[in-house]
N, C-alpha and C positions, 0 to 999 in steps of 0.2 A: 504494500500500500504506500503511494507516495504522499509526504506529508503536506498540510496545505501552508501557503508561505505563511511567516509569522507578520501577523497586523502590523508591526512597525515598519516593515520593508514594502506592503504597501501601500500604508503612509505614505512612504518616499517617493514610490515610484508616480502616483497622483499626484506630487506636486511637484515632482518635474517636466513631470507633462502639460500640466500648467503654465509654467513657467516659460514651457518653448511654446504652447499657441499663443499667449501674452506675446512673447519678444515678437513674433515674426506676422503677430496682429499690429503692433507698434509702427514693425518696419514698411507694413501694407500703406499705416494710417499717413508716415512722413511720405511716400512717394505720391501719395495723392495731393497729398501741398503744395509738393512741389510741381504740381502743374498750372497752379494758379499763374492768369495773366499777368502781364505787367500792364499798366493803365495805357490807355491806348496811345496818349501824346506823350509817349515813353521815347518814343523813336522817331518823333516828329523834329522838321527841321524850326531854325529857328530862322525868323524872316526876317526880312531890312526894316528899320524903324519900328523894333520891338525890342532894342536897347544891346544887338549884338549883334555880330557879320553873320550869314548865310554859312552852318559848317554840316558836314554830315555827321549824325550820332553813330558811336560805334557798333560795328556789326560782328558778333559771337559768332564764329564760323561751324561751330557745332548743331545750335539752333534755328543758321539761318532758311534753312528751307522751309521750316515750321512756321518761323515768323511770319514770313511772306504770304502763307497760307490765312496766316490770321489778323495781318494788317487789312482794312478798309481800300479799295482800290484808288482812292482818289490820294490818301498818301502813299499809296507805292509808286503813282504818277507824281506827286510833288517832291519826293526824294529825289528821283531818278531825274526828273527836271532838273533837281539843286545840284546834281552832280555835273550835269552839263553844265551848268551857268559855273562851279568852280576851274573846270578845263576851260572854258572862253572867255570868261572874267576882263576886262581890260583890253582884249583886241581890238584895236581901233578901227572904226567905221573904213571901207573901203566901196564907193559904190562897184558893183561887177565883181568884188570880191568874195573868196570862197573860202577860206583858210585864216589859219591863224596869225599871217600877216596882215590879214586886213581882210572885212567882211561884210556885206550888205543884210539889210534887215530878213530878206525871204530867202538868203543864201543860208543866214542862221538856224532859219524855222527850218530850211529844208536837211539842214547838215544835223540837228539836235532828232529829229524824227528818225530821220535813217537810221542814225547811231545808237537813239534809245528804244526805238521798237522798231525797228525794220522795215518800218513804211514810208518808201515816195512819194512826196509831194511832189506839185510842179516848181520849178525853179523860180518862178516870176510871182509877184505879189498879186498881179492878174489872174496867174491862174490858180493861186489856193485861196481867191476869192470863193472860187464857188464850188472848193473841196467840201462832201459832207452835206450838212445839211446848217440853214443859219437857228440860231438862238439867243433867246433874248439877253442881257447884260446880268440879270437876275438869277438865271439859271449858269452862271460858270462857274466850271469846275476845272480841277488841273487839268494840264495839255488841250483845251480848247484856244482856238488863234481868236486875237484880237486886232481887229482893223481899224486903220485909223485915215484921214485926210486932213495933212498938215498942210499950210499954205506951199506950192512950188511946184513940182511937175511929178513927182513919185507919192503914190500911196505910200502905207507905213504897217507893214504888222509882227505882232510878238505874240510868244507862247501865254497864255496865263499860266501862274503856278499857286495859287489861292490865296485867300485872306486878302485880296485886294490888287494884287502885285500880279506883274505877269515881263517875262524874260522877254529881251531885244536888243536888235543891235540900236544905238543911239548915233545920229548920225554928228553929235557933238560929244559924246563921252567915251563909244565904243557899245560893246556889249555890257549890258548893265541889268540890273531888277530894278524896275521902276512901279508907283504906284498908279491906277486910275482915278482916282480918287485927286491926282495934281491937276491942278486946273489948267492947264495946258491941254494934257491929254483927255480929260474930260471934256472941252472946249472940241477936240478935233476926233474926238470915238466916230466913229460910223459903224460898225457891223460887228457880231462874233459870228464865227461857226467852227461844229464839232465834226472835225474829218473823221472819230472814230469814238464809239460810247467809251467811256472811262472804264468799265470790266476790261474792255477788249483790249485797253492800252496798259493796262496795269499788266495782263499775260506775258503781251509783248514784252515789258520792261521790268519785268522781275526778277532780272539777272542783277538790276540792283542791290539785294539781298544775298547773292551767293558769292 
């Protein structure tokens, strides 16, 4: 006949069994923390005339595929904007220019498109007049172009990049982020339109992230 174990031993053996579904319910309960987001304007850029230069926030190269999943699409288009505006920064205006010696306002639109989503526009401010479809000034969102008719012989357009501001070349500072909201440019708006929905452009440019 074999004896049955003596009660002290299993005592023991209940509470260390215990003890390891405890530990390894603990370690369940920290991995679920840690998936908590970070607030959304965690990784938002910071704009001109909000008390600091235009920088991109840094990117975890562990997490970045996830994040891009989980950012809003109209900041994955205003990032990826802010990065083109710190590569052209300062290039001085060149009409018929294409590059970073010198560059015309629809040479920029067309060089920031291709390079951040892959999409051609036409070269001339004529013809990404009537890229897309238009909309109203109320409804922009990053990467919709804004038109302008300043006094002289050339139309005038720049990227929006949000909160009021939208990217261009300046034909008296270079490539700059200016406001519409400047009475100037407000004085001489004429038209927006959206060459591509903000989902579809965020696709395109979310190599920003990796």
């Amino acid at each position: 006949m074999v004896a049955s174990p003596r009660p002290a031993v299993t005592a023991v053996r209940v509470v260390s069994v215990c003890f390891l579904v405890t530990l390894f319910a603990g370690c369940a309960g920290s991995a679920r923390q840690n998936n908590i987001q970070a607030p959304e304007n965690y990784f938002s850029m910071t704009l001109p005339g909000m008390g600091a230069n235009p920088q991109m926030s840094p990117v975890d190269p562990i997490d970045a595929h996830l994040r891009s999943l989980q950012v809003p699409p109209p900041t994955v288009v205003r990032e990826a904007l802010m990065a083109q505006h710190q590569r052209w920064a300062g290039t001085p205006y060149r009409i018929g220019g294409t590059s970073e010696r010198g560059i015309d306002c629809s040479a920029l639109v067309r060089n920031v498109y291709r390079d951040t989503f892959n999409l051609e526009l036409p070269r001339s401010t004529r013809g990404q007049v009537h890229e897309g479809r238009p909309i109203d000034r109320q409804e922009l969102q990053a990467g919709d172009l804004v038109f302008f008719r300043p006094p002289g012989r050339y139309n005038h357009v720049g990227i929006y990049v949000g909160d009021g501001y939208f990217l261009h070349a300046s034909t008296s500072k270079g490539v700059i982020i200016s406001s519409l909201n400047n009475s100037y440019w407000q004085r001489y708006y004429w038209q927006s339109r959206r060459a591509l929905e903000p989902t579809h452009l965020a696709q395109l440019g979310g190599s920003v992230f990796q």
